[in-house]
C-alpha positions as CSV (number, residue, x, y, z in Angstrom):
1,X,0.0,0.0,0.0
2,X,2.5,2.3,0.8
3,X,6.0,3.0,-0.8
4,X,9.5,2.8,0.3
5,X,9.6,6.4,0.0
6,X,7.6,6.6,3.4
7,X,10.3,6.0,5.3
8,X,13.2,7.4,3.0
9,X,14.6,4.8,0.8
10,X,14.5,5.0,-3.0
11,X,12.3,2.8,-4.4
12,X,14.4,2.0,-7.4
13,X,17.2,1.0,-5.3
14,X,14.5,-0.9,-2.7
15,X,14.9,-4.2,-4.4
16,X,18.4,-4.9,-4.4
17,X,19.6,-3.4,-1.4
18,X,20.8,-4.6,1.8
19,X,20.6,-2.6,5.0
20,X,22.2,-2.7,7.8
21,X,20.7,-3.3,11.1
22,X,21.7,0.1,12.4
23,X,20.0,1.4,9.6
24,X,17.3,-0.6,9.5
25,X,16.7,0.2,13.1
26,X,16.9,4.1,11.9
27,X,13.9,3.9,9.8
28,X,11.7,1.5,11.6
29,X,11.8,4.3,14.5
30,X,11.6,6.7,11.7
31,X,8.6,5.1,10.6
32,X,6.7,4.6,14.4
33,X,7.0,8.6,14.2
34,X,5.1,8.8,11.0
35,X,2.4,6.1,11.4
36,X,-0.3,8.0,13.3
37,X,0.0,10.3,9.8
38,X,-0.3,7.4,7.4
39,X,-4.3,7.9,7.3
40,X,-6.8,10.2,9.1
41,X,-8.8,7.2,9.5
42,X,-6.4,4.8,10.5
43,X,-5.6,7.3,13.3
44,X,-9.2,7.5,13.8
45,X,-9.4,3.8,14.0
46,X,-6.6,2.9,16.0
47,X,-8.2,5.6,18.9
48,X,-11.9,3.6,18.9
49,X,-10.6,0.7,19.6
50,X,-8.1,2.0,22.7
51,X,-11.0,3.1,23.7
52,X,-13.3,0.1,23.2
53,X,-11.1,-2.7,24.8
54,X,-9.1,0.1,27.3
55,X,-5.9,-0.1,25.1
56,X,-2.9,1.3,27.0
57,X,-0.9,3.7,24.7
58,X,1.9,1.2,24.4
59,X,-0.4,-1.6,22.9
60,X,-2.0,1.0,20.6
61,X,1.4,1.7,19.7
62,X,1.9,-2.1,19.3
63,X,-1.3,-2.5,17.4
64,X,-0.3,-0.1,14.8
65,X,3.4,-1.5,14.6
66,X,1.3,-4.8,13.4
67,X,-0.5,-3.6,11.1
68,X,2.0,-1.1,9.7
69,X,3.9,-4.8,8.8
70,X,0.6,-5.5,6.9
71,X,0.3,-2.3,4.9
72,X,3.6,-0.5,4.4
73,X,5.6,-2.4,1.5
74,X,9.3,-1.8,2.8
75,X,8.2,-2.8,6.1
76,X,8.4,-6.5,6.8
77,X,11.8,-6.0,4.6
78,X,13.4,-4.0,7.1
79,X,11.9,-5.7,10.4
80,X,13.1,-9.0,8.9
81,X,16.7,-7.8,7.9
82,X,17.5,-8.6,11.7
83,X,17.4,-12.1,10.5
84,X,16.2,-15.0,12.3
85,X,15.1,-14.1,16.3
86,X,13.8,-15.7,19.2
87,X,10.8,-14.2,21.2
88,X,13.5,-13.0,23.6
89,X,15.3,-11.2,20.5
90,X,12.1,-10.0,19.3
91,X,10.6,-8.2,22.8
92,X,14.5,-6.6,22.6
93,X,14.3,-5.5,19.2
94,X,10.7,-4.3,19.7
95,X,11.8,-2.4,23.1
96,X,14.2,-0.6,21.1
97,X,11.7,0.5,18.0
98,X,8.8,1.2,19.4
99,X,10.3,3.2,22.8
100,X,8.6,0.6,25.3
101,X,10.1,-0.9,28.3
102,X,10.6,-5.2,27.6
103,X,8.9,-5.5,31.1
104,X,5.9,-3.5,29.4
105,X,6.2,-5.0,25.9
106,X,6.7,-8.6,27.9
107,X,2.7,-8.2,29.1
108,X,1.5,-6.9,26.0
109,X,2.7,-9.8,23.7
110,X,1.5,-12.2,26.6
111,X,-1.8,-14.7,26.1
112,X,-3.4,-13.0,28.9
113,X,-3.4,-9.4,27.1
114,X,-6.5,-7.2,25.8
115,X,-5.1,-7.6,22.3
116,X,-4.4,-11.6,22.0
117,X,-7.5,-12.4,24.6
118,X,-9.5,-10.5,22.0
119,X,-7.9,-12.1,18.9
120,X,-7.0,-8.7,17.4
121,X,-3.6,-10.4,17.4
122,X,-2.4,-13.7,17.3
123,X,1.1,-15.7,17.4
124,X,2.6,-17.7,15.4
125,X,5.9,-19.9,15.1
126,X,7.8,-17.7,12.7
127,X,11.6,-16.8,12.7
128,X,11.4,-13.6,11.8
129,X,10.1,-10.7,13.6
130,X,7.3,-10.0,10.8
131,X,5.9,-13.8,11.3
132,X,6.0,-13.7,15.2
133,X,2.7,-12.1,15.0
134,X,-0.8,-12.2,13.1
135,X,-3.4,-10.0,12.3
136,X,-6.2,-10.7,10.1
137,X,-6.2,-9.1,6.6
138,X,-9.7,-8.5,7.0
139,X,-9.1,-6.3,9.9
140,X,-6.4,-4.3,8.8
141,X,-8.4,-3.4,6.0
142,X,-11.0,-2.3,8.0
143,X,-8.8,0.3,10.1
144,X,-8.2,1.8,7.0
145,X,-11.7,2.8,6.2
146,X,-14.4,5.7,7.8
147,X,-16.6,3.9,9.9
148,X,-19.8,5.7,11.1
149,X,-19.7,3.4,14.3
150,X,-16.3,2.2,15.9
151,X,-18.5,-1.4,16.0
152,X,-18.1,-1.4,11.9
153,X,-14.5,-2.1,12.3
154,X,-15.5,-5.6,13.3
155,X,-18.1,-6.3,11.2
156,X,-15.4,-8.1,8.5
């Protein structure tokens, strides 16, 4: 949906390049700044349903990081150029992008959260920081889109 512009790499060059994990790491923060601007309603979106289930600002935060994987092209390339990771790699790498404590980002990633008691979120077995973690197509769709009622997101 979105290009590699978003977050400052040439989209000619996109294909054959390799980044660094510094860099990398440079962007993705880069990009957590710019997500809230990706789309009014996304923004919109993401705030209903804090609001709905009692979302913390660090597991809307979370959320958005999901979904962002989902919808930005260059995304899943650059979380993934950290290479294979354990869920102890991942909360560390996670910590680091999205500015939340592990202790913090430990309880939001666990079975017992708002987001994965809900199924907003799932797990999976992945290596990779980018298949750690499922949302369903469906529902990141639907944060892109004006809703009249915040109950319309889930109507997928």
């Amino acid at each position: 949906m979105y290009n590699p512009e978003y977050v400052g790499i040439n989209s000619r060059n996109f294909n054959s390049m390799k980044i660094e994990k510094e860099r990398a790491l440079q962007l993705l923060k880069k990009l957590k700044r710019k997500a809230w601007n990706i789309d009014p309603e996304f923004k919109r979106n993401l705030n209903r349903i804090q609001e709905i289930f009692g979302l913390t600002k660090e597991e809307k935060i979370f959320l958005a990081f999901i979904t962002l994987m989902e919808v930005v092209r260059c995304f899943k390339y650059l979380i993934d150029s950290f290479g294979p990771v354990t869920m102890a790699d991942c909360v560390e790498k996670l910590s680091l992008i999205l500015d939340v404590k592990k202790e913090k980002l430990n309880k939001i990633i666990s079975y017992n959260s708002i987001l994965f008691k809900t199924g907003l979120i799932s797990f999976n077995n992945g290596n990779s920081i980018s298949r750690k973690f499922i949302i369903l197509p469906e529902f990141v769709t639907e944060l892109f889109l004006p809703h009249k009622n915040p109950e319309e997101i889930f109507l997928f």
